[in-house]
C-alpha positions as CSV (number, residue, x, y, z in Angstrom):
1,X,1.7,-1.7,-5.5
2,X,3.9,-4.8,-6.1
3,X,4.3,-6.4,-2.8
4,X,3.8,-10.4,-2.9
5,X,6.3,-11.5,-5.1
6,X,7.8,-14.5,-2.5
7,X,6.7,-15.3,1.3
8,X,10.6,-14.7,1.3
9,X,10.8,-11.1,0.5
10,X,12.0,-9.5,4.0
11,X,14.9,-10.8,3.3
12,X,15.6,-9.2,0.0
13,X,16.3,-5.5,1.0
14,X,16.4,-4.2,-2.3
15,X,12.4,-5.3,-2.9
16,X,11.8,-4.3,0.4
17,X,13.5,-0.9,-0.5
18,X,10.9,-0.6,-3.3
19,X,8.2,-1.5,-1.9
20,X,9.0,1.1,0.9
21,X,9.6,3.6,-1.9
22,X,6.3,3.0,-3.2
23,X,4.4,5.1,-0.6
24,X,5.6,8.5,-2.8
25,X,3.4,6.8,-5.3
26,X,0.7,6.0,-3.3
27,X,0.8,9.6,-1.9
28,X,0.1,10.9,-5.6
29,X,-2.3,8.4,-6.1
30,X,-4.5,9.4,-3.3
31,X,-3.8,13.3,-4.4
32,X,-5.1,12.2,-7.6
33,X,-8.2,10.5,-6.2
34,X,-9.3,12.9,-4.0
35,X,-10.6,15.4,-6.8
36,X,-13.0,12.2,-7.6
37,X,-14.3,10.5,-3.4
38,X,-17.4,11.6,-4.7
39,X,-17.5,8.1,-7.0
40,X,-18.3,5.4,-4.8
41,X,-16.1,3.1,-6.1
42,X,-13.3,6.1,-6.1
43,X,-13.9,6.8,-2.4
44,X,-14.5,3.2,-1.5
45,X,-10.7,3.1,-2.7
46,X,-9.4,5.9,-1.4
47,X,-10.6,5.1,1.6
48,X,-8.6,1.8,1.5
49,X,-5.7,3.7,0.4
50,X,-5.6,6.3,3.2
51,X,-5.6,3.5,5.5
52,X,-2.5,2.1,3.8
53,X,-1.3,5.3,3.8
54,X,-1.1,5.3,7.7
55,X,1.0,1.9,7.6
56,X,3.4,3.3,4.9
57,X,3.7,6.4,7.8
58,X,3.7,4.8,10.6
59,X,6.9,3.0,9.5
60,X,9.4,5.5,9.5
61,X,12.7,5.5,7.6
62,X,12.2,1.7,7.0
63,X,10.2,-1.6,7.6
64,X,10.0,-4.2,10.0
65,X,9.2,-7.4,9.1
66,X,5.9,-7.3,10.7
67,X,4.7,-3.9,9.2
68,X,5.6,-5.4,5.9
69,X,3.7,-8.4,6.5
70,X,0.7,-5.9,7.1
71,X,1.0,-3.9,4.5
72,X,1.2,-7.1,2.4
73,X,-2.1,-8.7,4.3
74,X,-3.7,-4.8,3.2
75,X,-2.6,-4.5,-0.5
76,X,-3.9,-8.1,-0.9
77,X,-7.3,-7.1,0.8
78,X,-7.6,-4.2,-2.3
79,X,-6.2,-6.0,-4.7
80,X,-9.3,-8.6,-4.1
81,X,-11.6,-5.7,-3.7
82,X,-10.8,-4.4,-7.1
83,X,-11.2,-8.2,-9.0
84,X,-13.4,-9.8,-7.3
């Protein structure tokens, strides 16, 4: 999920608008790994990704700045999770 791409990026609605739509994705993603929690690595993710999940729903029809900031700060957190 493409989120950090400037610390400037509220203020670009159409990246904002992406990111937003990027949640229909995440929803199949986490479809998708639900058929394989059993993996530990698998459910250690899908666990992360269920709580995105709740940020993406919590939002509504659009972002604030602040929910986007979190959802940033949580992509970040996986993205490390997954590299490091």
């Amino acid at each position: 999920i493409a989120t950090h791409i400037s610390d400037d990026t509220y203020h670009n609605t159409e990246i904002v608008k992406v990111i937003f739509e990027q949640s229909k994705s995440l929803n199949d993603l986490i479809v998708f790994l639900e058929k394989f929690k059993d993996d530990e690595m698998v459910g250690s993710l899908l666990t992360a990704f269920q709580k995105l999940k709740v940020l993406f729903d919590e939002a509504g029809d659009s972002l604030t700045k602040e929910q986007l900031n979190t959802i940033t700060t949580t992509i970040e957190t996986i993205r490390e999770s997954i590299i490091s």
